[in-house]
N, C-alpha and C positions, 0 to 999 in steps of 0.2 A: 395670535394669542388666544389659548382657549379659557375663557371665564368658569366658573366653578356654577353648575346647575345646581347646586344645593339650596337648601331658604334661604330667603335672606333677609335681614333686621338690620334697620337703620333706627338711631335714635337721635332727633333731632334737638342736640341739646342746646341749651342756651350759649352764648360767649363767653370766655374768661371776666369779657370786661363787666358782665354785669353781677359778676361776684363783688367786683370792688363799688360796683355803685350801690348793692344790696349793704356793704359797708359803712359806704357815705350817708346811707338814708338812714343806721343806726347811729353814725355819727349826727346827725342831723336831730334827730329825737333826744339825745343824751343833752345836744345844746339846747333844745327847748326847755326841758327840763332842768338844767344846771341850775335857776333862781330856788329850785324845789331844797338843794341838797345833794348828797354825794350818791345816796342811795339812789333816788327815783332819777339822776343822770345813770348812772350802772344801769339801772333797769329800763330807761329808756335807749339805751346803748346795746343793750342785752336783746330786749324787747322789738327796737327797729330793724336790727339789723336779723334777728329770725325772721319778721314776719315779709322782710325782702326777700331775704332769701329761699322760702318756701312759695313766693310769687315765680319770681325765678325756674326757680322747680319746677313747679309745676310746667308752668310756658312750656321750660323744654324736655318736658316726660314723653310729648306724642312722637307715638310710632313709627314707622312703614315699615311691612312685612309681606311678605310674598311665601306663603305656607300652601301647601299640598296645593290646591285648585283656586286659590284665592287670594285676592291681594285687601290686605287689611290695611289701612291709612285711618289714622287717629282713629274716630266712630267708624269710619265708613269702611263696609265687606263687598268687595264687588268678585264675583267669581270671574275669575282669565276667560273664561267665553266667552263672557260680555263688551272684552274688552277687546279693541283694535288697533289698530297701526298706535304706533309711539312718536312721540319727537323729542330728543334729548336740545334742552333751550341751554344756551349760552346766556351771561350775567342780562346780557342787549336785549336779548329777546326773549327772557325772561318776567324779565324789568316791564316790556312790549305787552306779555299776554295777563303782567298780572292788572294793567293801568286798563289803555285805551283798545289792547284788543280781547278785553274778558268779555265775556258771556256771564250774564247774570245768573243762569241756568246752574254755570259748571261747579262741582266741586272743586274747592279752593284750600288745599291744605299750605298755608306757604309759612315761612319766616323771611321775614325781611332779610335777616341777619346771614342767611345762605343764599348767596347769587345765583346758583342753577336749578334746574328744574326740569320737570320729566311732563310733557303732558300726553295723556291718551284716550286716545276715542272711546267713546262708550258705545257701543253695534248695537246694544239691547233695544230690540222697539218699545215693550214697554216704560223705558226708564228715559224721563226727560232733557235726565244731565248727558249735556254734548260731551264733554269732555273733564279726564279728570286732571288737575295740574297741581302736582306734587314737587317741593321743594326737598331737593337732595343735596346730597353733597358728591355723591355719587350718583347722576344717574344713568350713564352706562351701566355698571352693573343691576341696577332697579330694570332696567330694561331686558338686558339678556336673563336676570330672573324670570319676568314676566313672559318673554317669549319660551325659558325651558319648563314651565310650569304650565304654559299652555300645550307646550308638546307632549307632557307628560301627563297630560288631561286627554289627549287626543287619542291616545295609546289604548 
């Protein structure tokens, strides 16, 4: 199966389910408010449940992209030659490098909320972070990105 060498964007959004809880917490605010009145329940109804859900939001606004010579993850820009070998983690070993076998060192972009995860060496001597460990939903294709993006840097 040949994967598509094009860029490629991932957007790590939040879960369905925290739409509904971003709902519950304006439900939650409308009851504090209820003693107040019908108005300031609406408004706390109104009120809670945007400022959940723009929590929400944001959470899952960050990144991954792998554009021309560079893999851009939330803040961080590491150009593909800095980067080495891959390991695509399963939910197990995952779960493994984000607990007891991290590196306090590495960059850490993760969400709980996604089981898998892509982690990759860092080769650059100047730069301290071992490794970087990126939570995907795909990271097979994050990976064949990164390696056609370094072939295509190499060219």
């Amino acid at each position: 199966m040949q994967l598509s060498a094009g860029p490629y964007e991932e957007r790590l959004t939040a879960p369905r389910s925290w739409w509904l809880i971003s709902f519950l917490v304006g439900v939650s605010f409308a009851l504090i408010l209820l003693p107040f009145g019908t108005l300031p329940m609406l408004g706390g109804l109104v009120g809670g449940t945007a400022a959940a859900a723009v929590v929400a939001s944001s959470y899952g606004a960050v990144r991954i992209r792998v554009v021309g010579d560079h893999l851009i993850a939330g803040e961080a820009k590491v150009p593909v030659s800095a980067l080495g070998a891959w390991e695509v983690l399963d939910a197990e070993e995952a779960r493994a490098w984000r607990t007891y076998k991290a590196d306090t060192r590495a960059f850490l972009l993760l969400r709980a909320y996604i089981p898998t995860a892509l982690r990759v060496q860092v080769t650059d001597p100047q730069d301290p972070t071992p490794y970087l460990y990126l939570s995907s939903r795909e990271p097979e294709r994050l990976a064949a990105a990164i390696d056609a993006a370094r072939g295509a840097a190499a060219v």
